[in-house]
C-alpha positions in Angstrom: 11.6 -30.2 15.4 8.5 -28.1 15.5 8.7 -26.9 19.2 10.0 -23.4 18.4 6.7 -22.7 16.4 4.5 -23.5 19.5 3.1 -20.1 19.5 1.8 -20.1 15.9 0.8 -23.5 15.7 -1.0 -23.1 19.2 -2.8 -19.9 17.5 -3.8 -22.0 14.4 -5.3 -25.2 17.0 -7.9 -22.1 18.3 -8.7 -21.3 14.9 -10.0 -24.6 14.0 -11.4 -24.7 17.2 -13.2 -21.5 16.4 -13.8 -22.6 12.7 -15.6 -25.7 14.3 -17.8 -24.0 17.1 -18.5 -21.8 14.6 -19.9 -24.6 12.1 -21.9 -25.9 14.8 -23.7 -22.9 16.0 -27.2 -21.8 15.1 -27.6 -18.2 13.7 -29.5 -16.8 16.2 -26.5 -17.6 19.2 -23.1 -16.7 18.3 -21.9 -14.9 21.2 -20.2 -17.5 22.5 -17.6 -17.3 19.8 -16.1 -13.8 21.1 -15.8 -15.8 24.6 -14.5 -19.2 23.0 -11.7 -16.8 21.0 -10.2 -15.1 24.5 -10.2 -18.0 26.2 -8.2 -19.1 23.6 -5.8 -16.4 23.7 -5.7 -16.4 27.1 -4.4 -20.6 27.0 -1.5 -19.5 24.5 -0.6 -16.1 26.2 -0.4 -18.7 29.4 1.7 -21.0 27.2 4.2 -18.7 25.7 5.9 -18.8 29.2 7.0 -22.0 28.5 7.4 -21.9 24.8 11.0 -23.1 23.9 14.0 -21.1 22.4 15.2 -22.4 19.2 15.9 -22.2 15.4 14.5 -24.2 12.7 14.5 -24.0 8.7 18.3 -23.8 8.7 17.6 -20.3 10.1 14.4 -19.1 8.4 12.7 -18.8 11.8 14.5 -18.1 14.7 12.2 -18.3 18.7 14.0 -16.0 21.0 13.2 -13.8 23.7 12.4 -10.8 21.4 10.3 -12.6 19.1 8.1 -14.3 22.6 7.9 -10.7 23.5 6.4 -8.9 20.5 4.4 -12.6 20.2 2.7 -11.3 23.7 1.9 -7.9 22.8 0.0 -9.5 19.6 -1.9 -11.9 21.2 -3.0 -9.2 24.5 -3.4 -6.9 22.0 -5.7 -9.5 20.4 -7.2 -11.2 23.3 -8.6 -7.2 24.5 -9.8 -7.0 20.7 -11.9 -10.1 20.9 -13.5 -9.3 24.8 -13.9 -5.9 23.6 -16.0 -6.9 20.5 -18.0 -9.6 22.4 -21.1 -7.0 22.8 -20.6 -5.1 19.4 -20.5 -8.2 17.5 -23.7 -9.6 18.8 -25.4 -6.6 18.3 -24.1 -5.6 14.7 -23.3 -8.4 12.6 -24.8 -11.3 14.8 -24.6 -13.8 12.0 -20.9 -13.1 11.0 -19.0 -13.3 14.1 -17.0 -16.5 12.9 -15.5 -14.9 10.5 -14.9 -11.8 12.2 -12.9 -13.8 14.9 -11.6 -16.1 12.2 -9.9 -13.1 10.6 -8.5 -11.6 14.0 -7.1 -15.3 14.8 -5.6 -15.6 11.2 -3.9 -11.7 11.6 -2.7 -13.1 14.4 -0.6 -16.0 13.2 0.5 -13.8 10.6 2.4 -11.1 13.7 3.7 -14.5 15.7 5.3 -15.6 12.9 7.0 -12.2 11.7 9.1 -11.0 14.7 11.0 -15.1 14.2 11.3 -14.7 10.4 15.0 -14.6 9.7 14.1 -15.2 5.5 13.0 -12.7 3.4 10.4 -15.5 1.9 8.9 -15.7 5.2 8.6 -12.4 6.0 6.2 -11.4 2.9 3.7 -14.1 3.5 3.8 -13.9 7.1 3.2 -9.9 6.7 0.6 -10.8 4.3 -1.3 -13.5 6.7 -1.3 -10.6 8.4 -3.0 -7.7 6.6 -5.1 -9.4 4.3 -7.6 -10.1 7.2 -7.5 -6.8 8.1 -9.3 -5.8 5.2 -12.1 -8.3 5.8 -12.2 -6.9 9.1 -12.5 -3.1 8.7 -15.5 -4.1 6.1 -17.5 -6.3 8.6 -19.8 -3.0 8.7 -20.6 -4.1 4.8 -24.1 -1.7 5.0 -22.1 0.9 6.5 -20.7 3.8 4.2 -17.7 5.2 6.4 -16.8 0.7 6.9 -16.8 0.3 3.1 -14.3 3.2 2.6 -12.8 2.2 5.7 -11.6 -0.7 4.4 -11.3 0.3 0.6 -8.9 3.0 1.6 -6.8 0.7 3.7 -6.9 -2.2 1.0 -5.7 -0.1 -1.9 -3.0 1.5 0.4 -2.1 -2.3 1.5 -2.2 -3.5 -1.7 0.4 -1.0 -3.2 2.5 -1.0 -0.2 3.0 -4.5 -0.6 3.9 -4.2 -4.7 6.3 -1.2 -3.4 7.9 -4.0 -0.8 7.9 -6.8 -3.7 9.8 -4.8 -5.7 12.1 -3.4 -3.4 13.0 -7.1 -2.5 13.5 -8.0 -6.2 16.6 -5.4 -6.2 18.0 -6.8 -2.6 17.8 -10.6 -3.6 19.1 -9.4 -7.6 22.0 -7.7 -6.2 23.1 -10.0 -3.1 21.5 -13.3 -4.6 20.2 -14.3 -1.0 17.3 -14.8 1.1 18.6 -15.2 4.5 18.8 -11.9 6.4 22.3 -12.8 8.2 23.4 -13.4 4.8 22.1 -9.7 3.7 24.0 -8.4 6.7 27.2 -9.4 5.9 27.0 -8.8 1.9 28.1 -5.7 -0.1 25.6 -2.8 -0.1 25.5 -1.8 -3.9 23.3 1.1 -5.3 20.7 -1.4 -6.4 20.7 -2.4 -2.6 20.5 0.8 -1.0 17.1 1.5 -3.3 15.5 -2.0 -2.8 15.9 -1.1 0.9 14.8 2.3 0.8 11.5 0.9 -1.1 10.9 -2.1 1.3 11.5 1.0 4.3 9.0 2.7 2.6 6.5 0.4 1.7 6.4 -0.9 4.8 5.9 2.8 6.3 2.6 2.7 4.7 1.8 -0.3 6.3 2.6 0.5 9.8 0.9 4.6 9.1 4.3 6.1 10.1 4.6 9.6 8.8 4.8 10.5 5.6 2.6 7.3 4.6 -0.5 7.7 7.0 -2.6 9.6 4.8 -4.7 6.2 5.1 -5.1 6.3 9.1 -7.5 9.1 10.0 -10.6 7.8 7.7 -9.8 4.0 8.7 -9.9 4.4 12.1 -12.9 6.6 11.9 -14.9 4.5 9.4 -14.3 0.5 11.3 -15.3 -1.2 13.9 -14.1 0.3 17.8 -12.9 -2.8 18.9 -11.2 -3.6 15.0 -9.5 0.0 15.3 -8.3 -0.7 18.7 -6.3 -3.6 17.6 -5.2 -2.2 14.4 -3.5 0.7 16.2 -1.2 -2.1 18.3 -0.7 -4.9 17.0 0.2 -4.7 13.5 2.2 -1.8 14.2 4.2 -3.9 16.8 4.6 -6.6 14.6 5.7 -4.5 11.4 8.2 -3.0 14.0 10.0 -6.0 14.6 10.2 -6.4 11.1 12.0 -3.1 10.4 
């Protein structure tokens, strides 16, 4: 019944796996964690080439190719984060790498669930799982003053993005009284639609820094974490793409 969330649930097995090593570790040796993470990613990137095709939820998640393909740009775009952070981890915040790659392994069952979402339901706490490690991620550099703005600056702009989505979705289910997006595509557009989806287009905008709504992106990406900004730049934006 399960089999067409192999990706996701395969991500959430190296998160405990993570959340364990982690647990067991002494504070003075955590490197192995950044290792332990891509090797990880590597076994489910391997394993999406065999994941099944399939719908579940009476629809709410569908696994097809398009969804396994944004699925793989997450987790590369995830698996050159987590090599790429091996050294600056160790060297910056030695004693909170686990939840550093705890975060990045969360985000990323957030973006394999999205692209399969077919429920409106879904989609908000999947985009969600998402970005709310994000935040925790840009403001790993907690004694830096360019990290804590960092991440201020892209929580607040997360934050109201994601009222401006919530109440653009209050309009579309109010005025079509569904859920389901194949429903949505074959209902009436009324006014109240139209602006529930221009305020879900535009909230998500901020999210994914698309012009007019990346005032956030210049002082983010200058203020966190290489390795963190490298990953921001892809894979979210891939995932909120498949959304839109």
């Amino acid at each position: 019944m399960f089999a067409p969330l192999m990706i996701p649930i395969a991500l959430l097995a190296v998160t405990l796996l993570v959340f364990f090593a982690d647990m067991a570790m002494s504070n003075d040796n955590r490197r192995g964690l950044g290792a332990l993470t891509t090797m990880g990613l590597l076994g489910v990137l391997g394993l999406s080439f065999i994941a099944p095709e399939g719908v579940i939820f009476d629809g709410a998640y569908s696994q097809d190719a398009f969804t396994l393909f944004v699925q793989r740009v997450a987790i590369i775009a995830g698996i050159i984060a987590a090599l790429g952070s091996i050294d600056h981890a160790d060297r910056v915040f030695p004693t909170r790498q686990g939840e550093y790659y705890l975060m990045l392994l969360f985000s990323l069952i957030g973006m394999a669930i999205l692209p399969g979402a077919r429920e409106l339901v879904t989609i908000v706490v999947a985009f969600e799982l998402m970005g709310i490690p994000l935040y925790v991620m840009a403001a790993i550099h907690k004694k830096s003053r360019e990290g804590v703005e960092a991440a201020w600056k892209l929580y607040l702009t997360g934050a109201v993005s994601s009222a401006i989505v919530l109440f653009g979705l209050s309009y579309i289910v109010g005025s079509t009284s569904t859920t389901m997006l194949s429903a949505l595509a074959n209902a009436l557009p009324s006014p109240l639609t139209v602006l529930g989806l221009m305020m879900v287009i535009g909230g998500m905008g901020f999210k994914l820094g698309a012009v007019p709504f990346h005032m956030w992106v210049p002082d983010t990406y200058q203020g966190a974490p290489t390795p963190f900004v490298a990953f921001l730049s892809v894979a979210p934006k891939a995932a909120g793409l498949a959304v839109m």
